[in-house]
N, C-alpha and C positions, 0 to 999 in steps of 0.2 A: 504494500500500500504506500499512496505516496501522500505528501501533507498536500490538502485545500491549499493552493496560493493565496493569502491576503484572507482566509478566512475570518480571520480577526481584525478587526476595523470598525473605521465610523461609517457615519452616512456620506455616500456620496451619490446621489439621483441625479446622473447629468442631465443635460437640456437633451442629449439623445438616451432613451435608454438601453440601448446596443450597446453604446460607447462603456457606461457601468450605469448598473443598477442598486448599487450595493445601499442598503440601509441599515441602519441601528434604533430599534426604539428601545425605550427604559432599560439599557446598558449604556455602559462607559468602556472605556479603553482604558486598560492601566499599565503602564511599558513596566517589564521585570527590571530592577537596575544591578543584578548581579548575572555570571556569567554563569553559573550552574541550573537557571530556572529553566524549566521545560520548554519553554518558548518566550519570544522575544515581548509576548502581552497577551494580555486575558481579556476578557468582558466579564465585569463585572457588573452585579444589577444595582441599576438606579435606587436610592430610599424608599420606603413606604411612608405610610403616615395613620396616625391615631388620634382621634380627637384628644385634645388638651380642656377645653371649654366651650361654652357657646355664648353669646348674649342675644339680647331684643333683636336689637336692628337686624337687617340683612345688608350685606354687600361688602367686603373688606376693602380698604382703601391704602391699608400704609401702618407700619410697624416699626416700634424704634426702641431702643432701649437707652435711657439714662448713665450716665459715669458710674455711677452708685447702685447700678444695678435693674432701677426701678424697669418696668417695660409697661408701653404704651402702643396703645393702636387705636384707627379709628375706623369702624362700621357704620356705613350709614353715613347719619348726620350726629353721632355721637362720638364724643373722645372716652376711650376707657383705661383705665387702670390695672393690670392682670397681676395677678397673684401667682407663687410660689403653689398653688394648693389647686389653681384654675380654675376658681373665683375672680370673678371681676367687678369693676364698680365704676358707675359711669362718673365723669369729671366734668361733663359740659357739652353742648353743641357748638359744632361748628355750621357752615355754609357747603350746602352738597352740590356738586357737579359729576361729570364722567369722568374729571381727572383722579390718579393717585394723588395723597396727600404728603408733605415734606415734609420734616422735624430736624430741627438742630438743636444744643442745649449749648447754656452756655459757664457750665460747671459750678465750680462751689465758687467763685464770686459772683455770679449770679443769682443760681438756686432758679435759672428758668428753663424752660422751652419755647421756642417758634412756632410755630405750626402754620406752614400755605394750603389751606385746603379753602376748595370753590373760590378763589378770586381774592379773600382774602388772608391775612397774619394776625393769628393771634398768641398772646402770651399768656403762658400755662406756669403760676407761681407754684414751687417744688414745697415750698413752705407750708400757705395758707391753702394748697390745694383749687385754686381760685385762676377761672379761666376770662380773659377779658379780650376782645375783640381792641385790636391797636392800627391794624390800616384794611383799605376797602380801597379793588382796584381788579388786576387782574393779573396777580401775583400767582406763580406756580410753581415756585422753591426757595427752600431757604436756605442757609445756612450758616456756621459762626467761624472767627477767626481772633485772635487776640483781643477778645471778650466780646467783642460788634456781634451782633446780626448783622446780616445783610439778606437782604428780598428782591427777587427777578420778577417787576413785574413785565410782560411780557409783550402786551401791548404798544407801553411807551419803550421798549427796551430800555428801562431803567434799571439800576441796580440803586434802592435806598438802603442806608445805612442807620443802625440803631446809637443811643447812646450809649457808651462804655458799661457793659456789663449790666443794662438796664434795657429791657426787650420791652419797655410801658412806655418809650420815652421817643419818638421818630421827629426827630427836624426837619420839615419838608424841604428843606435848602439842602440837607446832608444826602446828597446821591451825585451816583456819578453813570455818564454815558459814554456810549460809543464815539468815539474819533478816529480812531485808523481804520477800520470795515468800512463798508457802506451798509451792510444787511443787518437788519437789528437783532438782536443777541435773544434764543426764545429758550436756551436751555442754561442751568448753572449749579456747578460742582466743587465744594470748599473741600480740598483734598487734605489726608493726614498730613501732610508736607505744609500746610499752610499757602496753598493755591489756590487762587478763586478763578476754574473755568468755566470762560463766557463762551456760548458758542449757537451762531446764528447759522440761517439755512444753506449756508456758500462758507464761507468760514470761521472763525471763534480769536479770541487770544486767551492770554495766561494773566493773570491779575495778583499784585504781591502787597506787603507790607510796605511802602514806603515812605514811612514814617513823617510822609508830609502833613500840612494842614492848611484850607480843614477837614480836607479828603483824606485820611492817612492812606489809600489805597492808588494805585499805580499800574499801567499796565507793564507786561518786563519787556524791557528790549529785547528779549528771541523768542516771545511769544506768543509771536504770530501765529495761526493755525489756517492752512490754507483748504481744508479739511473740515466739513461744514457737518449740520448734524440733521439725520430726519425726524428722529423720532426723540420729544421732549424728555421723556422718561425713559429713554434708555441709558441715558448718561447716569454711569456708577463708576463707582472706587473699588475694582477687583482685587485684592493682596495690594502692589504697590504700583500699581498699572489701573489709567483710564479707556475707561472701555467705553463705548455709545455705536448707535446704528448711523452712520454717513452718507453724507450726501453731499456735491457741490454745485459749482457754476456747470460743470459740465453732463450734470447729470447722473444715472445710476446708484446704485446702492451697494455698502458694504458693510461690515465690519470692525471696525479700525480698535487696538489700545497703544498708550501711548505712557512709555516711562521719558521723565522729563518731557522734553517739548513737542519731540517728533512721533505723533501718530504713524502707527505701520497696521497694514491690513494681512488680520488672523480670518477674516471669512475666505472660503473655496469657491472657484467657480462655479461650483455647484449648487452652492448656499447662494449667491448673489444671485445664479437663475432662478433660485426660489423664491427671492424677495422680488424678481421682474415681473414674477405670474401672483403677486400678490397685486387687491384691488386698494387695500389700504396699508400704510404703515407706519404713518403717523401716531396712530396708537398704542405703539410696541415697547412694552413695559420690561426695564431690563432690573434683576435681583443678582447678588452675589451673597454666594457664603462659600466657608473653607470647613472640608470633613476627609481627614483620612491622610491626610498631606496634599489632596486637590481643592483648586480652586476654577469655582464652577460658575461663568456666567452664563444667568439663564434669561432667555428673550423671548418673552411671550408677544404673540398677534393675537390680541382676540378678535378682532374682525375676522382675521380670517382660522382662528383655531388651531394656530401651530403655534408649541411650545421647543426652539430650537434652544442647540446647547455646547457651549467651547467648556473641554476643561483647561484651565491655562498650563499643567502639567502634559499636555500632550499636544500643542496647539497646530488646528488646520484636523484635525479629529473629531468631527462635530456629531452630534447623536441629538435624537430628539425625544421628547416624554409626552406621553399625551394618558389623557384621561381612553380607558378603552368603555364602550356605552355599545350594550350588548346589541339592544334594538336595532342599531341603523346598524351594528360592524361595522364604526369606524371610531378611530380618535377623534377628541374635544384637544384642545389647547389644555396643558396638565392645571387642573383646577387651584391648586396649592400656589401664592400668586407672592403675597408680601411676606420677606422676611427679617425675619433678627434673629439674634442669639441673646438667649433670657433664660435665668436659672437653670445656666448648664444645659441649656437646648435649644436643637435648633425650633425657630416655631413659623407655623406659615399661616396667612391667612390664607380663605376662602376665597375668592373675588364675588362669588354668588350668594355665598348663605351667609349662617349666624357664626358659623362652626370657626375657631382655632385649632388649628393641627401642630402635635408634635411631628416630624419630620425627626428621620433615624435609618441609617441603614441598616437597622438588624430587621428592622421591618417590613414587610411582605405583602402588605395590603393597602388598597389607595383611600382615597374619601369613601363618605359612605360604607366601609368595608368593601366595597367593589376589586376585583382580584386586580390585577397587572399583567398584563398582556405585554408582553419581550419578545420580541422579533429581530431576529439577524438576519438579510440578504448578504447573501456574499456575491462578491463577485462572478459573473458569469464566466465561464469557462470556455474559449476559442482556441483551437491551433488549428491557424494557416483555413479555417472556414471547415476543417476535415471531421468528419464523422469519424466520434471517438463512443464507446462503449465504456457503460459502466457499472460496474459489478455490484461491489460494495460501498456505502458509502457511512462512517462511523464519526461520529460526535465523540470528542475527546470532552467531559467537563468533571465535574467533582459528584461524583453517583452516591449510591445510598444516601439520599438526602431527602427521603420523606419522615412525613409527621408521623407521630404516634398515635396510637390510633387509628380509628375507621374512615373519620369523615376526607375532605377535600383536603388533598396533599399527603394523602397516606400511602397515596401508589401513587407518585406523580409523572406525567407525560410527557413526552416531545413528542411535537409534531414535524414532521417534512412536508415540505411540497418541494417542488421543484418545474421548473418552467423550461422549453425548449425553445423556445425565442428572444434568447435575452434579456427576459425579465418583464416582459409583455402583459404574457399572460401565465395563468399559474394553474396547475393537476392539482387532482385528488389531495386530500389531506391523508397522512399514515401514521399512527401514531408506535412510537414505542416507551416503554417505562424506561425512570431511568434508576429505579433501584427504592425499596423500600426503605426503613429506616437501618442501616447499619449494612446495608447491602453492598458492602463496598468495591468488590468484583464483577458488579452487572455492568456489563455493556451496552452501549446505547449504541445501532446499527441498523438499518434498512439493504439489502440485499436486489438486484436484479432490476437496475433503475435504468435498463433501458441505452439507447443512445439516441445519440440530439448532434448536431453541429455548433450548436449554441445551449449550455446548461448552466441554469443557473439551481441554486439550491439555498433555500430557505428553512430556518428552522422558528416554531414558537412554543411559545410555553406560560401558558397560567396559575398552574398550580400554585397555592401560596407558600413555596419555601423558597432557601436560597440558592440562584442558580448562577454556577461560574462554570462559562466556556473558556478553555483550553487552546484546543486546536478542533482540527476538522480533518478527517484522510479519504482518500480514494483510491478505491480499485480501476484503474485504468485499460482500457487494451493496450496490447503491442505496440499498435500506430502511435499510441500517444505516449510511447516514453519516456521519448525526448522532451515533449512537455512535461513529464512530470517532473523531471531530475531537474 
C-alpha cells in the first residue's frame, strides 16, 4: 500500500474543481514538530461546546473580559455580568442594531469600560456598577491607550478622545481626523503594542503616542497602510499579528495580518474565490482565541453562512466549521460567534439565542447538543488522465475510540464516498467502525473501490467522540506505481 498524497490538509475548493477539490470541515491541521512522528501532520477535531448559561434576551453581540477578571457580554439590548457559577445579572441597556458591540477598559485608574454598541458609547463604572450613556453618533469601536478612550465614529471618520482615565468626560474639540488618506477610516484597532489602527475602505494608517497636545495622538511616519479593509469587524488582534478581511482601490478581497506595519496576505487563492462568489461581506465578523499552542482566526459571513478558519500555526491551511442542520444537509455559519476567555475558559456566545457556551476541545458536541459532522476531501487522484484501479483503501486515525456504553458513539463510524470526477459528484455512502471502546487493533478499511481516471475520496464522521486522522493509504495497480512512490 502506498500513502494518500496530501491526505492531510486544509481546505482548498478551487475556482475549478478538477484543479483540487480538497476540503476540511470541523478539523484543523496540526504539523508534528519532531522527527520520529508518524507523519509530517494530523487532523485534528475542531472544539465542541456546552452551555455555560443562558439569559432573557436573545441574540449575542460581543464579549469581553475585565483586567480583574470580571467578564461581560451583551445580548440583545442588555449589558450582562456573568458569573464564575453561570449566573448572570443584567447591568443596563444599551442601543440595539445589526452590529457586534466593542468594549475596552481602562484598568485600575479608571475602574471603567467603553462600550460602542448601536451608534453609541457608553461608560460602565467597575465600582458603582452604574451604566450611563456619554456620546450618540454612529460610533462602532472603541478602545483604550495610556488611560484615553478613544471612539470611531464612522460616519464622520472621527476618532474622539476621552479625558484621562475618565470615560464620563468627552471634549467635543478633543478628536482627531484623517489627513494623509482621502477614504475615511470605518474600522479601529488599539493593539497590545499600544497602536491605534485606523483603516478605511482603500487604505488605513498606524496611530501612536505622541505625546503632543492637545491631541496626544499622532499618526507614525511608516504607517501608512496601503491595504484597505472590507469588512468593519473583522479587524482583530490574533497573538501579536493584525488580522482583518481586505480590500482596496483596486478591488478584490483577501486576507491580510500584519506584525508591525507591513500587512502580508495569509488567504489562498482558493479562499479569495470564495469571498468573489460571496453576495455580501461587509458583515464578516472576525474572533480570535489561543488553545493548544494554536492561534485561530475565525471569520464568520452570516449572510452568507460560512464560518472560515486560518490557524496562525500552520498559515495558508485554512479549514472551515459550520453548524451541520440535519433537515436541509447542509452547514449554517458555526453558531458559536463572540469570544473571551473568562474563569479559565474559553466562552462563546450565541449570535441567535439566549445561550453562553463553554467552548473546549475535549468536547464532542455543538449547540443544542447537535452532533459534529467532520469531513475531509482529499485530494483527487490523476496520473497522466490514466485509469488506475483501486483495491484497498484504509484510514490510518486513532481506533478504539468509542463510548461506553450502548447509546451514540459506542460503535462509532466512518463513512466513505468517493467520486470519479474530481470531486463533482459523489457514490454511495459505506460505512465502517472504527473500533469500540478499547478496540485498539481494529482497522478502519473499504476494499474493491473500483477505478476512475479521476478519484477522489472522502471520509465523514458524527459520532460524538474524539476523532484524529493520521494518514490515509492505497492499494494501487501496477500502472500507477510510479505515482505512488
Amino acid at each position: 500500500m502506498a500513502a494518500y498524497p496530501a491526505f492531510i490538509g486544509g481546505s482548498y475548493l478551487s475556482q475549478s474543481t478538477v484543479a483540487d477539490c480538497a476540503e476540511t470541515f470541523n478539523f484543523y491541521v496540526e504539523r508534528m514538530e519532531v522527527p520520529g512522528a508518524k507523519g509530517k501532520a494530523v487532523l485534528y477535531p475542531t472544539p465542541g461546546v456546552r452551555s455555560f448559561g443562558s439569559v432573557t434576551k436573545v441574540g449575542g453581540r460581543g464579549m469581553y473580559t475585565n483586567g480583574d477578571g470580571r467578564v461581560f457580554g451583551v445580548t440583545g439590548s442588555s449589558l450582562y455580568e456573568w458569573f464564575i457559577d453561570g449566573s448572570s445579572i443584567e447591568r443596563g441597556s444599551v442601543a440595539l442594531d445589526a452590529n457586534p458591540v466593542s468594549f475596552a477598559s481602562n484598568g485600575d485608574g479608571g475602574q471603567q469600560l467603553a462600550i460602542a454598541a448601536g451608534g453609541n458609547v457608553y461608560c460602565y463604572d467597575l465600582l458603582s456598577n452604574v451604566l450611563t450613556l456619554e456620546l450618540t453618533g454612529n460610533y462602532v469601536q472603541v478602545g483604550m491607550l495610556y488611560g484615553y478612550f478613544v471612539a470611531l465614529d464612522s460616519a464622520l471618520a472621527r476618532v474622539q478622545i476621552s479625558d484621562l482615565f475618565d470615560g464620563t468626560v468627552w471634549d467635543p474639540l478633543q478628536y482627531f481626523e484623517r489627513t494623509i488618506g482621502s477614504d475615511g477610516w470605518i474600522a479601529l484597532l488599539v493593539t497590545a503594542y499600544g497602536q491605534i489602527w485606523l483603516l478605511g475602505p482603500q487604505t488605513g494608517e498606524v496611530w501612536y503616542n505622541a505625546g503632543t497636545f492637545p491631541i496626544p495622538f499622532a499618526p507614525h511616519p511608516s504607517g501608512f497602510i496601503t491595504k484597505g479593509i472590507a469588512a468593519t469587524f473583522s479587524l482583530c488582534e490574533a497573538g501579536d499579528s493584525v488580522v482583518y478581511l481586505s480590500t482596496n482601490k483596486d478591488g478584490g478581497y483577501e486576507t491580510l495580518s500584519a506584525r508591525g506595519f507591513r500587512p502580508e496576505r495569509i488567504s489562498t487563492h482558493a479562499e479569495e474565490y470564495a469571498y468573489s462568489q460571496m453576495t455580501r461581506l461587509n458583515d464578516a465578523i472576525g474572533q480570535t482565541y489561543k488553545s493548544r499552542g494554536h492561534v485561530f482566526y475565525l471569520l464568520k459571513f452570516p449572510t452568507e453562512q460560512q464560518t472560515r478558519v486560518v490557524d496562525f500555526s500552520t498559515l495558508f491551511l485554512w479549514h472551515q466549521r459550520g453548524t451541520w442542520i440535519t433537515s436541509t444537509a447542509s452547514y449554517i455559519a458555526w453558531r458559536p460567534t463572540f469570544h473571551c476567555f473568562g474563569f479559565n475558559k474559553h466562552l462563546m456566545q450565541d449570535a441567535t439565542t439566549c445561550v453562553l457556551y463553554e467552548m473546549n476541545d475535549d468536547l464532542t458536541t455543538d449547540v443544542d447538543g447537535l452532533f459534529i459532522r467532520r469531513v475531509r476531501t482529499a485530494p483527487a487522484i490523476n496520473k497522466e488522465n490514466k485509469e488506475i484501479s483501486y483495491g484497498k483503501f484504509e484510514l490510518y486515525l486513532q481506533n478504539g475510540n468509542g463510548l461506553s456504553g450502548t447509546g451514540q458513539g459506542s460503535n462509532p463510524q466512518v463513512v466513505l464516498q468517493t467520486s470519479n470526477d474530481g470531486g463533482r459528484t459523489w457514490g454511495n455512502e459505506r460505512s465502517c467502525g472504527s473500533g469500540k471502546l478499547g478496540n485498539y487493533g481494529k482497522r478502519v478499511f473499504w476494499e474493491r473501490n473500483g477505478q476512475s481516471r479521476d478519484r477522489a475520496f472522502r471520509v465523514i464522521m458524527t459520532d460524538p467522540v474524539q476523532w484524529y486522522l493520521i494518514d490515509a493509504f492505497l492499494d494501487l495497480s501496477v500502472e500507477a506505481e510510479d505515482f505512488a512512490a
